[in-house]
N, C-alpha and C positions, 0 to 999 in steps of 0.2 A: 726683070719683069717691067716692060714699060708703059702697055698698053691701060688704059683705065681702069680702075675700079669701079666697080657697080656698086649700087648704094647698099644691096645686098652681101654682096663682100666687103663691103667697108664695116659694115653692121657686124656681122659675125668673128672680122677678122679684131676688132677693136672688144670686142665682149672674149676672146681671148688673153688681149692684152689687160684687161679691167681684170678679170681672177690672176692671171699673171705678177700684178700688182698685190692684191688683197693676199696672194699666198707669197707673197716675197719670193719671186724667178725672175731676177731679174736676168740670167743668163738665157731661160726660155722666150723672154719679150725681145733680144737678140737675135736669136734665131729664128723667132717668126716674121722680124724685120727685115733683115741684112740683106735679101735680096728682089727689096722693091725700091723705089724711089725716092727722093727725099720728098716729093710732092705728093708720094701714097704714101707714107708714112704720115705726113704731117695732115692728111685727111682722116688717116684712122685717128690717131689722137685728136684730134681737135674735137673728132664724134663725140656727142654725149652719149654714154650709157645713165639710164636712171638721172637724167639732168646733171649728170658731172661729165668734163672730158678727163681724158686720162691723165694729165698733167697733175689737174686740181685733187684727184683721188691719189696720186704719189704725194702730191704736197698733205695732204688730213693723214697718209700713213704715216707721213715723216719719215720716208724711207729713202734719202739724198742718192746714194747709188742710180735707182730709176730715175730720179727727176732728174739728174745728169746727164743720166742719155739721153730721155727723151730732148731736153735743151742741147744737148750735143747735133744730135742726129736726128734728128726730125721734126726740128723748125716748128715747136709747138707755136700759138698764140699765150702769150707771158699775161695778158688783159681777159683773156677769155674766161668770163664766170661760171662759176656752177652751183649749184645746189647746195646749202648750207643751214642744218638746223639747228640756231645759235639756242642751248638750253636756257632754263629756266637761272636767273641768276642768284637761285637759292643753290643751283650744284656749280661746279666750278666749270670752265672752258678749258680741257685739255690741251695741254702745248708739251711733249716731253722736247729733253734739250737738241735731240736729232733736228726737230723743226727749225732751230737756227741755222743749220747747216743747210737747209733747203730753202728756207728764204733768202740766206747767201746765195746760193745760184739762181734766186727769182732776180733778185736786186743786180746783181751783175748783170744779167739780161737786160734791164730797162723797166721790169716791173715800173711801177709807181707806187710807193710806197705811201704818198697821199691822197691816194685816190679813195673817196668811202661810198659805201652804201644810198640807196634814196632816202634814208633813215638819217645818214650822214655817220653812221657807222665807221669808224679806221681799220686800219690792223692792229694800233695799238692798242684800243679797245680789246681789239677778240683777242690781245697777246698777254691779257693782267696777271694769269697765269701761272706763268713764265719768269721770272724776271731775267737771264740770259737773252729772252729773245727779246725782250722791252727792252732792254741797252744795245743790245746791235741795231733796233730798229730808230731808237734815238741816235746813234752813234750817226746812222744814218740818212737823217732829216726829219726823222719822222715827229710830228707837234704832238708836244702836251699839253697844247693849252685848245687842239683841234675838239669840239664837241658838235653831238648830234643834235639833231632837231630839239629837242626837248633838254636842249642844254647840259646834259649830263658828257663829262669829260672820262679822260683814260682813268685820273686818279676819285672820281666818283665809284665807278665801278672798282678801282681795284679796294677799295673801301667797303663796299657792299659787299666783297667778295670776300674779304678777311684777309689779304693777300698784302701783310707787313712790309715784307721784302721788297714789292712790287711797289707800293705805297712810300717807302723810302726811296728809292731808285727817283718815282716820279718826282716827288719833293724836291730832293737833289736838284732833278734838272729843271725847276723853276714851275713845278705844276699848280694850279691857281689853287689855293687853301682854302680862299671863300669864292671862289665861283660858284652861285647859284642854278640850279634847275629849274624850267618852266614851274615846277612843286616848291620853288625858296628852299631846295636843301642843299647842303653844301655838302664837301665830303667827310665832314666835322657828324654832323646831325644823321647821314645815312649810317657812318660807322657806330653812333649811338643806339640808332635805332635797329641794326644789325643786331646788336649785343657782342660787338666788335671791341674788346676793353683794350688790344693790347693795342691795335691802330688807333683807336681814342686816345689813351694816351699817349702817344706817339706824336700824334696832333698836335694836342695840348703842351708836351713839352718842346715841340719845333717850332711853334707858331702863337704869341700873346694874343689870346681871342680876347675879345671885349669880357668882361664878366657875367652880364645878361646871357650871353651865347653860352657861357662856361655851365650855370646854372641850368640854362635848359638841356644841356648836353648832359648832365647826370643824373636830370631829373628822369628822361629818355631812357638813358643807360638802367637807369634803378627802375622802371617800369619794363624792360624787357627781360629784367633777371628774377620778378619775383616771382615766378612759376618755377624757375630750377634752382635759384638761389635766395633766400628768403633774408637770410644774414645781409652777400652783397648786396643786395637793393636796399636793404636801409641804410648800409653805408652810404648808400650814393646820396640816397636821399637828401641824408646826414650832412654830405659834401654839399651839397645843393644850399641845404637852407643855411650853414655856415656862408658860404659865398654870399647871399641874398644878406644877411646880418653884415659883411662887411660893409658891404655895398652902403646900406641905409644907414651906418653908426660906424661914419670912417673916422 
């Protein structure tokens, strides 16, 4: 088929390929391609359905087989954005491990791995997750020390998120322990304020905070546990004003 696509059959033919995708055929998205162009092919996908093109809707399945093909055979745009409703960062941001296998074949394309958001957003932000897909993404250029607008970094978030492993990973590779946020928090004080005890102390034993900072960080900790844990908070407490005692009567 050589002759053009109408914007009507690009519409319709691409809202095949988009359920295509959502019910995982990928043999049926073959078959409704194989005998157009590579230049109507890479029309239907590039279309947004629902502000996503097809490409970006394989990458959120994490379903690598399609994103294959379509970067095989149909010359998607590797830059072209879509539609992304980052949740609330009280629920977690989904990444299962399929997704590193498809941002492998983003990055192999030419992707840009440090391209962010007008927010200043990365991928390795949306990737805290994860921690497989934060080491390939490091592995492969990507900054831990890159933060957005309001100066929150990859390891602020994966802090706020509870996300240990993630939190280790970024440490490891040099992620700033007190960079602050436009807010003065660090990823120290947001893991506090989380009720975050296992990345608190994780913090605390990777990294010698001033003691002021130690103090505040338990006193935080002991103020967000005394609704479900009554005991820990006054341990913390307890931790607190012992620190505060060394401090004045060294």
């Amino acid at each position: 088929m050589s002759a053009e696509l109408s914007n009507s059959e690009i519409e319709k033919i691409a809202r095949i390929i988009h359920t295509c995708i959502d019910e995982d055929k990928p043999n049926k998205i073959i078959s409704t391609l194989c005998m157009l162009t590579i230049s109507q092919r890479k029309s239907i996908v590039t279309f947004k359905i629902d502000g996503r093109p097809a490409l970006y809707v394989a990458c959120l399945k994490g379903n690598a087989d399609i994103t294959k093909y379509l970067l095989d055979e149909c010359d998607p745009d590797v830059e072209q954005k879509g539609l992304f409703k980052i949740r609330n960062l009280k629920n977690d941001i989904e990444a299962p491990p399929l997704w590193c296998a498809t941002v492998e074949f983003l990055v192999e394309h030419s992707a840009d791995i440090r391209k962010t958001t007008e927010k200043g957003y990365s991928c390795l932000m949306a990737a805290i997750a994860s921690r497989e897909l934060c080491a390939y993404l490091i592995s492969k250029g990507a900054s831990v020390n890159a933060s957005s607008i309001d100066r929150y970094t990859a390891l602020h978030y994966a802090a706020h998120a509870n996300k240990l492993e993630t939190v280790m990973l970024l440490c490891r590779n040099g992620g700033p322990m007190t960079a602050k946020t436009n807010y003065q928090e660090t990823p120290l004080k947001i893991a506090a304020i989380r009720g975050s005890s296992s990345v608190m102390k994780y913090f605390l034993d990777y990294y010698e905070f001033p003691v002021e900072e130690k103090c505040d960080t338990f006193d935080l900790l002991g103020c967000c546990l005394i609704d479900d844990d009554v005991t820990q908070c006054f341990l913390m407490w307890e931790t607190a004003i012992k620190l505060h005692f060394e401090v004045s009567n060294p």
